[in-house]
C-alpha positions as CSV (number, residue, x, y, z in Angstrom):
1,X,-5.1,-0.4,-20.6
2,X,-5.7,-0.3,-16.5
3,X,-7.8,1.9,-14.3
4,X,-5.2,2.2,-11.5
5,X,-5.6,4.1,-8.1
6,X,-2.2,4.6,-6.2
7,X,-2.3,6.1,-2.6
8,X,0.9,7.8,-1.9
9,X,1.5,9.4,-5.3
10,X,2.4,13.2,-4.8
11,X,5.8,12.2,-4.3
12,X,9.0,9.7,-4.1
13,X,8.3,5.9,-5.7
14,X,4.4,6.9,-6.1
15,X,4.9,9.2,-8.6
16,X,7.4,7.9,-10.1
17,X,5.1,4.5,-10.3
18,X,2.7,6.6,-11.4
19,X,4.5,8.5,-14.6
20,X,5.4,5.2,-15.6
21,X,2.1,3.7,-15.3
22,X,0.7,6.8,-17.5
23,X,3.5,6.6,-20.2
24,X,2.3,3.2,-21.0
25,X,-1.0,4.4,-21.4
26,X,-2.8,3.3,-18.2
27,X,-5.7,5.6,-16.8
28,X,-4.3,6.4,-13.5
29,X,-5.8,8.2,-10.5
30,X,-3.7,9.9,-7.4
31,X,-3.3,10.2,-4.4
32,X,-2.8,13.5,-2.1
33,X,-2.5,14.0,1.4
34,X,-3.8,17.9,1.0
35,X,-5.1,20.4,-1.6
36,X,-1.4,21.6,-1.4
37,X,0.1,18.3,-2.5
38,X,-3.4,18.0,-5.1
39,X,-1.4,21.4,-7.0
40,X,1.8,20.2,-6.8
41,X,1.4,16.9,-8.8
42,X,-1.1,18.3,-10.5
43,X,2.0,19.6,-12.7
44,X,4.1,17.1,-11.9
45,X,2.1,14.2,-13.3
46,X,-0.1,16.0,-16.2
47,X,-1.3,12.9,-17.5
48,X,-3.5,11.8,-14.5
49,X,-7.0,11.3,-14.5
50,X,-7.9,12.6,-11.5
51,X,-6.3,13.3,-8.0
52,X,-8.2,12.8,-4.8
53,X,-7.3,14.3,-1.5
54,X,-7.4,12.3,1.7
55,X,-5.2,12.5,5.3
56,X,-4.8,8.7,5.6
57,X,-4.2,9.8,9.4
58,X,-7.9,10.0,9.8
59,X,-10.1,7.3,9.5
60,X,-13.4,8.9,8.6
61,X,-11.0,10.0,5.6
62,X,-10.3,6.6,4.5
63,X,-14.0,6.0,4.6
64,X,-14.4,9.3,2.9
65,X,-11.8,8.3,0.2
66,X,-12.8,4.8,-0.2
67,X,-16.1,6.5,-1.3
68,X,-14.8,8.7,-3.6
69,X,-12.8,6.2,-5.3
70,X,-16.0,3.3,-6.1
71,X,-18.1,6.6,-7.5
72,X,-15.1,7.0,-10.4
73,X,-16.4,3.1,-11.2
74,X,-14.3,0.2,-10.5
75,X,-10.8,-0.2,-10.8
76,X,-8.6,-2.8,-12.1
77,X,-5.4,-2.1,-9.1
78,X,-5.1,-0.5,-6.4
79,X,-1.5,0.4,-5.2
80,X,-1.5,1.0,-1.7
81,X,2.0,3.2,-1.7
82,X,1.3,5.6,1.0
83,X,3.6,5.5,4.0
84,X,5.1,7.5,6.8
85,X,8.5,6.7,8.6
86,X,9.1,9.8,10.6
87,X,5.7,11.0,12.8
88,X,3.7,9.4,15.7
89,X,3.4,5.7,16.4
90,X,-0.7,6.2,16.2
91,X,-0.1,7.6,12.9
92,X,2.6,5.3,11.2
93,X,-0.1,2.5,12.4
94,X,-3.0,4.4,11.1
95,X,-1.3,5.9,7.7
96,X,0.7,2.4,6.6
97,X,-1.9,-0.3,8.1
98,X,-5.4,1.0,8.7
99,X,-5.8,2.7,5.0
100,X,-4.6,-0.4,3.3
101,X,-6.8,-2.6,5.4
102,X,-9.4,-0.1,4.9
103,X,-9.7,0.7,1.6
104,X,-9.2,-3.0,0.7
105,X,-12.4,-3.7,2.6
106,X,-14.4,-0.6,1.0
107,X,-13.6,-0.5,-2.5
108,X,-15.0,-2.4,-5.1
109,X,-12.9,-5.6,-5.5
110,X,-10.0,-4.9,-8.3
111,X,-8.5,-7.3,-10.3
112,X,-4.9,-6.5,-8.5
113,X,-3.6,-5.1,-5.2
114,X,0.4,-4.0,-4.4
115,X,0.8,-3.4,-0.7
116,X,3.9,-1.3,-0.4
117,X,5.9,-2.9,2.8
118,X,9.7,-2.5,3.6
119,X,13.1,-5.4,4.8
120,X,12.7,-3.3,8.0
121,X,9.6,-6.3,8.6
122,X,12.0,-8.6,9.4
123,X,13.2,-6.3,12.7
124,X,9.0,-5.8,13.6
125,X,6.6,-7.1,15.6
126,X,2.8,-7.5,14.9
127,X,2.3,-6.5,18.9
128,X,-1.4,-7.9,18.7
129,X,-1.5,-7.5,22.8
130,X,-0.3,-3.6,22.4
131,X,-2.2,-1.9,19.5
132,X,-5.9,-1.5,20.8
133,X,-4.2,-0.5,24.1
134,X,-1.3,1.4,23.3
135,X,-0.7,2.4,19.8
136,X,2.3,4.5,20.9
137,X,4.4,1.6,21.2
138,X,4.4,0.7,17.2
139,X,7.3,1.3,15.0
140,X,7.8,1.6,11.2
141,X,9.5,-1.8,11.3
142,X,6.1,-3.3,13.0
143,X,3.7,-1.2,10.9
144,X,5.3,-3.3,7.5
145,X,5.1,-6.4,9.1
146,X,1.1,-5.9,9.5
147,X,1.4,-4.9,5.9
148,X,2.8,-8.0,5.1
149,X,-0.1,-9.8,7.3
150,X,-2.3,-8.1,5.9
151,X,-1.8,-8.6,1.8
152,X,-1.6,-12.3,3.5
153,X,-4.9,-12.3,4.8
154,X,-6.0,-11.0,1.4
155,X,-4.8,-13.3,-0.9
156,X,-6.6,-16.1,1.4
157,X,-9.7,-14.1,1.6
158,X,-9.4,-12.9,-2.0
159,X,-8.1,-15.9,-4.2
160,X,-9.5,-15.0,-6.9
161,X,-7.5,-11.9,-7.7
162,X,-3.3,-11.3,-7.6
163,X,-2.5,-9.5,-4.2
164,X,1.1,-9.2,-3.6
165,X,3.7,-7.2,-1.1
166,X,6.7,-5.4,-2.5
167,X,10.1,-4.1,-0.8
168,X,11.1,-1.3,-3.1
169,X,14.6,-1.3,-1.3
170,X,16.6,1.7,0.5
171,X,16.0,3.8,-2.3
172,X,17.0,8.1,-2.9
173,X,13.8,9.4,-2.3
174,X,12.8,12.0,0.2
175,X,11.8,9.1,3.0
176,X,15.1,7.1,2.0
177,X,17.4,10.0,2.0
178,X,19.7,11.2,-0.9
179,X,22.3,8.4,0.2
180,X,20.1,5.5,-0.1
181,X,21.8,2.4,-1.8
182,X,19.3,0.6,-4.0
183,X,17.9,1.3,-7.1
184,X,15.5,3.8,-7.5
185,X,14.1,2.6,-10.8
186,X,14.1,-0.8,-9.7
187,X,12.2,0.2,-6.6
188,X,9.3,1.5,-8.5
189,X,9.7,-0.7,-11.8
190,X,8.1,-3.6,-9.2
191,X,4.7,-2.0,-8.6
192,X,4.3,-1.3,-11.9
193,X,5.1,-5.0,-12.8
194,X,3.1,-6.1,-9.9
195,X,0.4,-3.5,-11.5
196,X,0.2,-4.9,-15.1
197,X,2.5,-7.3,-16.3
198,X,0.8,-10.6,-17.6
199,X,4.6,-12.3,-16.8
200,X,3.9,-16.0,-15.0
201,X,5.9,-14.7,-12.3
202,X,4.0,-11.7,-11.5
203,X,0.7,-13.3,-11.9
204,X,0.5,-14.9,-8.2
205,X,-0.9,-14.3,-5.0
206,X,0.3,-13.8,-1.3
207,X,3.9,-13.2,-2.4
208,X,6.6,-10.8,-1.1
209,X,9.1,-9.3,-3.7
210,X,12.4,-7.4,-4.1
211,X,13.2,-6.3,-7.6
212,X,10.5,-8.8,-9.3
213,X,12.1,-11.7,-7.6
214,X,10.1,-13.4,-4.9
215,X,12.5,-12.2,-1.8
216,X,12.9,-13.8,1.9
217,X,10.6,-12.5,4.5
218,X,9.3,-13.1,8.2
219,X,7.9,-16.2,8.6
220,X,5.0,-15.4,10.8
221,X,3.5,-13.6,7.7
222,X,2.3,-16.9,6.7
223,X,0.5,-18.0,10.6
224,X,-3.1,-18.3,10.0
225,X,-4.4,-17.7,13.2
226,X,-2.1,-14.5,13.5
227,X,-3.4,-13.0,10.5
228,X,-7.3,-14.1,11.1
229,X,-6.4,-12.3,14.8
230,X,-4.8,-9.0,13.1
231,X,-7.8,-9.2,10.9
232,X,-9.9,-9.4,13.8
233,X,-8.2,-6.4,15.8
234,X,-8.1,-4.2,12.6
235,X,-12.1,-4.9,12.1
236,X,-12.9,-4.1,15.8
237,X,-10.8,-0.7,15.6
238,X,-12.6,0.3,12.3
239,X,-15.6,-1.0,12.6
240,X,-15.6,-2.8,9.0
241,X,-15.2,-6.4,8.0
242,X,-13.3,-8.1,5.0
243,X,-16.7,-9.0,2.8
């Protein structure tokens, strides 16, 4: 059994990662955006352990959630699932980079880490020159890419634990639409493997996956100095450091 803490998880492949996750017995703790979202999965996923509340738009929120998350004792994954598509540039950066990077640095080290990132990487840019000045001018394509830098940066930093980036595909939920493609099970089915399978294949670090295959993705995810400089910038913008 795991002690899992998915961000993202009122709704769409979160929850669904979630149920799973609790079907097999896991003890898993959610994710809410508001005390609205808090009731609504609180029926939706009975089995929970407990569901914390945090706007991931905000960044003494992260801090504030980070907290909240190391006094429930450590964890053995963190999922970070959360994600925005359609809303402001400062908060897709904020909401799908700045949490992950800052509740990676802030809670206790797990044993696992999924970062939730998309194909639509492959049509970003990391923009190093633009984001301190002008947040406005990232797009959800961009903000994955940094996700992808930054489970990068991670695994180097963090060797000693399985941190890994998953594209769940165009998938039917509410951010994918009802005629999304891919498969929906699939989609979720690779956090949770990502989450606990003892499989050789999922027991690696740094990787990018598509339906628990090791997929293609933009090469300058692996540049060193890029992701030691995204590193950099996310540290000066939050004031916290990878320990």
């Amino acid at each position: 059994m795991a002690k899992i803490f998915i961000t993202g998880s009122t709704d769409g492949l979160g929850l669904l990662a979630a149920k799973s996750l609790i079907s097999e017995g896991n003890e898993v703790y959610l994710h809410a955006r508001n005390q609205q979202r808090k009731d609504e999965v609180r029926i939706n996923a009975a089995g929970a352990k407990g569901i914390l509340v945090s706007d991931l738009s905000d960044i003494a929120q992260i801090k504030q959630l980070a907290k909240e998350v190391n006094e429930l004792g450590r964890f053995d994954v963190i999922i970070h699932n959360a994600g925005v598509y359609t809303a402001a540039c400062k908060d897709i950066f904020t909401v799908n980079v700045i949490a992950p990077y800052l509740l990676t640095c802030l809670i206790s080290k797990p044993n696992r880490l999924v970062f939730v990132s998309s194909d639509m990487h492959l049509g970003g840019h990391v923009k190093l020159s633009n984001i301190k000045s002008n947040s406005n001018s990232i797009t959800y394509s961009d903000s994955k890419l940094q996700v992808l830098l930054l489970c990068k940066a991670f695994a180097r930093h963090r060797p000693d634990l399985f941190a890994n980036a998953v594209h769940p595909g165009w998938v039917p939920t509410r951010m994918g639409g009802k005629g999304a493609p891919d498969d929906l099970q699939m989609g979720y089915e690779t956090q949770v493997w990502l989450a606990i399978s003892n499989d050789r294949e999922a027991l690696v670090n740094g990787k990018y996956f598509f339906h628990k295959k090791q997929s293609r993705y933009n090469p300058e995810a692996d540049e060193l100095s890029l992701q030691d400089q995204f590193v950099s910038l996310c540290e000066e913008i939050t004031g916290v450091k990878i320990s």
